[in-house]
N, C-alpha and C positions, 0 to 999 in steps of 0.2 A: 504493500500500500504506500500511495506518497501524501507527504503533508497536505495538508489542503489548507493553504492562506488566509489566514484571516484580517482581510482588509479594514482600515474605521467604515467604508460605507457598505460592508459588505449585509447581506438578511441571515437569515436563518433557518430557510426553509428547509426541508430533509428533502434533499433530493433522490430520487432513488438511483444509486450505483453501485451494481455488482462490486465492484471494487474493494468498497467499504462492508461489505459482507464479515460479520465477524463472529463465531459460532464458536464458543466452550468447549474447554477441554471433553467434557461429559456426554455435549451434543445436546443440551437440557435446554440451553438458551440460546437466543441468536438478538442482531442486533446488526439491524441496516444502518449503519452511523454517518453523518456528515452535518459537520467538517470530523473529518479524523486527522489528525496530527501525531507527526512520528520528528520532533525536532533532535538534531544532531549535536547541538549545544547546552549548556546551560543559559547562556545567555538568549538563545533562540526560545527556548521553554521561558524565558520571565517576558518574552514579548507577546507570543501566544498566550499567555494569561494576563498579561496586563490589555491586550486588546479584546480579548473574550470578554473581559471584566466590566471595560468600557462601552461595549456591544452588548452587555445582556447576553452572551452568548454561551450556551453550556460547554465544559470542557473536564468531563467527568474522566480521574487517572487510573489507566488499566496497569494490570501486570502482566501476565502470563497468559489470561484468560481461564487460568487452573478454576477459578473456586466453582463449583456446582451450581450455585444462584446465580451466578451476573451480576454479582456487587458491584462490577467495575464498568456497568453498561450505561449506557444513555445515548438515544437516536438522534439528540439533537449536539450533539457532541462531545467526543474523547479526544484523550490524547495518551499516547505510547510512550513509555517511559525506554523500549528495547536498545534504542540507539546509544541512551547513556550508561553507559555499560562497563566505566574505567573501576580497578581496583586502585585508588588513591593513595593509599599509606598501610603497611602492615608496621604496626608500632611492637617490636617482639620486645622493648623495657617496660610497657605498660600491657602487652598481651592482646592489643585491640587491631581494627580492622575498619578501614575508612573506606567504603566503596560508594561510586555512584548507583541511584535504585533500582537502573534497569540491571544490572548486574545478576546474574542466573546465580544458584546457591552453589550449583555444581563447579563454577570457576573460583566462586570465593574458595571452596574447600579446597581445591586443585590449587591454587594462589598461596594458602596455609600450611597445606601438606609439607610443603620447601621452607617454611620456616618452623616446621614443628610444631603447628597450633592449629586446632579446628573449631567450631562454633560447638557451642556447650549444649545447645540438645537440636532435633533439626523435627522437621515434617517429615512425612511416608514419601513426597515429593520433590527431586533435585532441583526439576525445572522452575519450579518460583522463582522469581524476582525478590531482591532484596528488599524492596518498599512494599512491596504486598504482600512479603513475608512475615513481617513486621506490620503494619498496618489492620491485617486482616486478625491478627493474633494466632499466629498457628504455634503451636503448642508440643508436640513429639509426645513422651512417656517417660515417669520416673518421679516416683511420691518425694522427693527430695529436689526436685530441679523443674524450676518456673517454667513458662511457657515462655517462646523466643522474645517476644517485645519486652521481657522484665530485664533483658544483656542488651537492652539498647544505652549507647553513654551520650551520644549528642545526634541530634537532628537537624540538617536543613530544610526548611519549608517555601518552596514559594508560593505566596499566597494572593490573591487577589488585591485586596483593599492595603496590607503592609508590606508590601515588597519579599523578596525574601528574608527569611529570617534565623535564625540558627539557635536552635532552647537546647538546655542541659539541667540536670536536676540543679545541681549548684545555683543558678543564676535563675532558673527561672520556676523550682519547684512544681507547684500544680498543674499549671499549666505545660511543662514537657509531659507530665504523667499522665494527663488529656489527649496528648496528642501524640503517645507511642502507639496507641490502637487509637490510629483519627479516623479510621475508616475513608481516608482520601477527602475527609470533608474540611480539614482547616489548611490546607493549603498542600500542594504537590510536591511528594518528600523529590527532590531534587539527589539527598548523597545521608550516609547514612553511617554513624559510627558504633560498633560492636565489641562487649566483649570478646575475647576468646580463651579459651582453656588448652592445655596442652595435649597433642595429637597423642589416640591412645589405639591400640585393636583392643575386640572387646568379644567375649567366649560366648556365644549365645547355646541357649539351652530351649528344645523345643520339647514338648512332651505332652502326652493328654492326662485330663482327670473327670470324673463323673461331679456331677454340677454339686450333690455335698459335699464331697473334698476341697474344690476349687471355694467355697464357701468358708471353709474351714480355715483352710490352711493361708487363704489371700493375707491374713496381716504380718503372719512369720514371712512368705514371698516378697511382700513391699519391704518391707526390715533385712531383709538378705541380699537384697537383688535390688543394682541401679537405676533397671529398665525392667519391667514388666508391662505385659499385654496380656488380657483373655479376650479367646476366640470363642462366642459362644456359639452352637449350634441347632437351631430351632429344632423340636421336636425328638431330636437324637439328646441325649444323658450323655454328652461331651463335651467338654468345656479344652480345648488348646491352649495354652500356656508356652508363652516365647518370652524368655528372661536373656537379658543380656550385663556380662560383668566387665571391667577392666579387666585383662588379664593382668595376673601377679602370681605370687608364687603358691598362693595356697591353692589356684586353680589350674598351675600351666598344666599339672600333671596331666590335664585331660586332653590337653594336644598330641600326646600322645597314642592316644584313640582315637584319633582324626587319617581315617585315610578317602580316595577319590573315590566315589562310588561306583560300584558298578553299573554295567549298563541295562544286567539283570535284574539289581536291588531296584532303580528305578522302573522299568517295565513292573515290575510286584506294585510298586505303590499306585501305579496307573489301572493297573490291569481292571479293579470294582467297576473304574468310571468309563474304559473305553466296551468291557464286557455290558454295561447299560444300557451305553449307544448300541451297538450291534443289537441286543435283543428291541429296544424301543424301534431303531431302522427298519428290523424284518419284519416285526408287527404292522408296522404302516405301508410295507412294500406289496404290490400285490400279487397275487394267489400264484401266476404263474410263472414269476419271476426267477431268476438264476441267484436261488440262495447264497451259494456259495462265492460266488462271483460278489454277491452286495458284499459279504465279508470281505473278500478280499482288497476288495477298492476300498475300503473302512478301513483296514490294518494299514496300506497304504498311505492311507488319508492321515492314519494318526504318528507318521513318521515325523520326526520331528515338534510335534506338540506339545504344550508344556498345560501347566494343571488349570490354567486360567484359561484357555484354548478348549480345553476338553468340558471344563463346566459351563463355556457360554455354548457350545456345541450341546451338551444334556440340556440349560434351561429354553432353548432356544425349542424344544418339541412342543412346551406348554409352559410358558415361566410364569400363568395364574393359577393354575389347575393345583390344588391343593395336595390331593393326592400325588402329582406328578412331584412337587416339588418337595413332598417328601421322602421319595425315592432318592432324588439327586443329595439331599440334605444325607442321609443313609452313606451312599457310596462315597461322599466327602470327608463324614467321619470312619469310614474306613479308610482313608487317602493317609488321614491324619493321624491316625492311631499308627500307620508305620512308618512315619515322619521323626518318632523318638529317636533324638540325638544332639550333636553337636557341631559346631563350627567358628572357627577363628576367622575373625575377619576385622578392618580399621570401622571407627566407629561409625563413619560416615556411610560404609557400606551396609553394615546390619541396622541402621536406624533409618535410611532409605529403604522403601521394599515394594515393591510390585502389588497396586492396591487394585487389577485386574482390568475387569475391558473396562467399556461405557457405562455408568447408572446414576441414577437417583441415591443421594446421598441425606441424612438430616442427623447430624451430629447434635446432641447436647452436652453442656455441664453442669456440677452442682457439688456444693462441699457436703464434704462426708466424714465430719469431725475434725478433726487433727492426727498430723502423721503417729502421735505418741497412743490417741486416743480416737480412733476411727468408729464413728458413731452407728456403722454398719449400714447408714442409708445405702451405698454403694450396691450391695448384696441383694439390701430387702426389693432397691429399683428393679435390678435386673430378676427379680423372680416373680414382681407384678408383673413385668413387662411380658416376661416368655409365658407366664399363666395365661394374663390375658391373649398373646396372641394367638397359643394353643386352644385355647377356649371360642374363639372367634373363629379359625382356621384360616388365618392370614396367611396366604402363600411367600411365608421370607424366607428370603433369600441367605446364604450363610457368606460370613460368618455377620454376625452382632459384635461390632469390637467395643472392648471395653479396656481404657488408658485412666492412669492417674499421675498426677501433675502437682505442684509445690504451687504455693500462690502468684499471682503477679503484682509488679507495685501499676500496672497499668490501673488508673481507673476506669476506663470501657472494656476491659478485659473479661469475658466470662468468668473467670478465674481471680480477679480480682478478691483481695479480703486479710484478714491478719497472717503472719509469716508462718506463723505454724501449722497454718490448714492446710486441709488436703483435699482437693479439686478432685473429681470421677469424670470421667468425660465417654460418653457411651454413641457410638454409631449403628442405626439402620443403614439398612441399602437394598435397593432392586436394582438389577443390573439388565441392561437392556441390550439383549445379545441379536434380536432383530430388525430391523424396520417396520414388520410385518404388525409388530403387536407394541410396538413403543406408545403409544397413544394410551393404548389401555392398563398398560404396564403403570405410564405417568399418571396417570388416575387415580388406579386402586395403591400407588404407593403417598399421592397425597391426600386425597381424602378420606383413606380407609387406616393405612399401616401410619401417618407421619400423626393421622390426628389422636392413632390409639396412644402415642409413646409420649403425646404430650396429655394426655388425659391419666397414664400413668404418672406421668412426671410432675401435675400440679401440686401436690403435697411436698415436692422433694426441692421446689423452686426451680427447677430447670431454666436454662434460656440456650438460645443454640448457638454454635459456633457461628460467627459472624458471617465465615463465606459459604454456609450451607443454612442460612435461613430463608425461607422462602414467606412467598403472602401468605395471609391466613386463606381460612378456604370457605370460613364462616363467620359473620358478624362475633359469635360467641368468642370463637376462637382470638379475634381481631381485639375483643376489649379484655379476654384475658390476656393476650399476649402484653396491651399498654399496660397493663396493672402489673403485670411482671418487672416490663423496662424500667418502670419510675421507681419500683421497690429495690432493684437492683442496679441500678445505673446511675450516676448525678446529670439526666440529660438537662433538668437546665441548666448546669454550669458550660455542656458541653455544648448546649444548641448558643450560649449564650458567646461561647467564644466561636463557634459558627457563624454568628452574627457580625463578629469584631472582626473580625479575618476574612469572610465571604457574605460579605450583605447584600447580595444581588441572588447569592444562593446557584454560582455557577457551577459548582462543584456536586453538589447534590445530583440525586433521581428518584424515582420513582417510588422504591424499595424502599430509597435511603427517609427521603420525608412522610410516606407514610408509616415507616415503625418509631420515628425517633419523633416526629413532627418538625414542621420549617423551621429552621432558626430564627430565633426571635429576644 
């Protein structure tokens, strides 16, 4: 795409051009934009905002286009952060990292790797953008370690109405901690400075437990282990557990038990899920068809495919059919039950991971005591939640991930709250492995499965990750949600510096003014 100029006499109308076509990672959203703007400067970026500003003209800042909802969309105008993309200063006497925000995560790590330091927790995802990595609040796993916007040390902003501007806690207290999750609304992070921590590999330990154990044993798990994740499994009594440690010495022993897999160990763990396909293919193939022959083009077919390949291929026969999809939920926890093991790897590699094809995503969080004293909301959520869905026959999809997270000093941060708490942050997902049924798919997962997990989640405070909230779907829905925001957020301090920074409201959309309200 190329910049599109924004002139003093220029209008505003959306024109429509292919060009500006702009479609999420997920495939959920789309978003015909103009003017779109891709400036190569930073001084080109404070001209484009200062004449949007002048112009009433929207210029709402993307990242990557990763988040699920299109937080970063507006038809009547964006602007692309990709081109600014320099690593500024790696400060290895203070441990930090100055990059401009279009900067991808995967180069800052690649950039740190060479001086021995990496970021101190990261997302599922390399390809973010450092300004929407931070902005959006994305968070990783580890009941001892914030979520990424609480490693932010100084911010550039430029902003509409003050020019750019540069906040650090020191100098400018409440106001940086408003605006390390601004959600894009107090002005266009321009460059970005970060903690870092010193590069480490880290042992990761994968293994299953039936949903009482997982129950049981979670608080001794957070207290032993840096990283924890459960994978829960709808309808199957499997709960996955992926923990990841520093290596040191009380654990190298275990690299020692580390060798390359065979090519037969992995055939064994596929075998449940490509044995499904085969029988679900010959059922639908008809009467006088060359059985064997459809096998054989299947074994062919499944050369080379990996486990996210093979379960969008099983939900793709019926991904609403209840029945069906407790089949696949079945041969996945058999996937996973001989997945027990280990493996070394640098940190950035094991806390990156393959989060599968296209879907509908609806993250929540919500504290769950403190790390010393874990109030067990955590546990009790996820067992209304699988009750209710199994009681309804909600066709979900696997896994349900469930991370926990150290507080943030962000105040818009889900996460947000005293140092000793401990954040739950739990994911839905339907995954939409065709064309054919995406429409119905997007449906039944927001009006049926996202409004069950928030009808479970009203007693536990829930509120959802920033880049996976979507509209409500019901008035009900639309005034619990404001009654949550204002209980949980200081939006008017935040709408109010909204207002100081953006009083024309060019920054804003759709999304963004109806969950928080216009700045005012």
């Amino acid at each position: 795409m190329e910049t599109v100029n924004v002139d003093d006499d220029s209008d505003n109308d959306n024109e429509e051009d292919e060009s500006n076509l702009i479609i999420n990672w997920s495939g959920t959203h789309t978003v015909n934009v103009h003017p779109f703007h891709e400036p190569h400067s930073v001084e080109e970026l404070q001209e484009i905002v200062r004449k949007c500003h002048s112009n009433e003209i929207s210029v709402r800042p993307m990242g990557s286009a990763l988040s699920p909802n299109g937080i970063s969309f507006h038809d009547k105008g964006m602007v692309s952060l990709a081109n600014l993309d320099r690593i500024i200063d790696i400060d290895t006497k203070n441990n930090t990292v100055t990059v401009e925000a279009g900067c991808r995560i995967s180069d800052v790590i690649e950039a740190l790797r060479e001086k021995n330091l990496t970021l101190p927790n990261l997302a599922s995802i390399a390809e973010q953008q450092m300004g929407g990595f931070v902005s959006i609040g994305a968070h990783g796993t580890g009941a001892t370690i914030a979520p990424v916007d609480h490693y932010v040390t100084s911010l550039k902003l430029v902003t509409p109405a003050r020019g750019t501007i540069e906040l650090t806690p020191e100098r400018d207290g409440e106001l940086f901690h408003l605006a390390k999750v601004g959600l894009g609304c107090l002005g266009v992070i321009s460059e970005v400075t970060m903690q870092c921590i010193p590069a480490h590999n880290l042992l990761e330990h994968t293994f299953v437990l039936t949903r009482k154990q997982a129950r049981k044993q979670l608080n001794e798990l957070l207290h032993k282990h840096k990283h924890v994740r459960y994978m829960w499994i709808p309808y199957e009594d499997i709960v996955v557990v992926v923990t990841n440690d520093p290596v040191d010495k009380s654990n190298a022993h275990l690299a020692h038990n580390l060798t390359a897999e065979s090519k037969s160990k992995e055939d064994e763990r596929f075998q449940p899920m490509r044995d499904l396909i085969v029988k679900l293919t010959l059922a639908k193939s008809d009467p006088g068809s060359d059985k064997s022959q459809i096998i054989k083009n299947l074994e062919e077919d499944f050369k080379g495919k990996g486990f996210g390949e093979l379960r969008d291929q099983l939900l793709a026969f019926d991904p609403l059919d209840y029945d069906h999809i407790k089949l696949v939920n079945n041969v996945e926890g058999q996937f996973w039950t001989q997945c027990n093991g280990y493996r070394i790897a640098p940190s950035d590699k094991m806390l990156n991971f393959d989060c599968g094809g296209q879907q509908w995503v609806f993250e929540v969080c919500f504290p769950t005591g403190t790390y010393d004293n874990n109030n067990t909301n955590d546990m009790q959520f996820m067992e209304d939640l699988l009750t209710q869905i199994e009681n309804e026959k909600i066709p979900a999809h696997t896994p349900i991930e469930q991370r926990w997270s150290a507080s943030s000093s962000s105040l818009m941060s889900p996460a947000y709250g005293p140092e000793d708490a401990l954040h739950c942050w739990v994911g839905i997902i339907m995954y939409l492995p065709t064309d054919e049924h995406r429409h119905e798919i997007s449906d039944v997962f927001k009006k049926e499965y996202c409004d069950l997990a928030l009808s479970v989640g009203g007693q536990y405070n829930i509120v959802s990750h920033w880049g996976k909230l979507e509209m409500s779907t019901t008035g009900n829905n639309f005034l619990k949600l404001r009654e949550v925001m204002e209980y949980r957020y200081p939006l008017k301090k935040f709408n109010a510096a909204r207002m100081y920074f953006d009083p024309k409201n060019i920054l804003g959309n759709n999304l963004i003014d109806t969950i928080l309200g216009r700045p005012k």
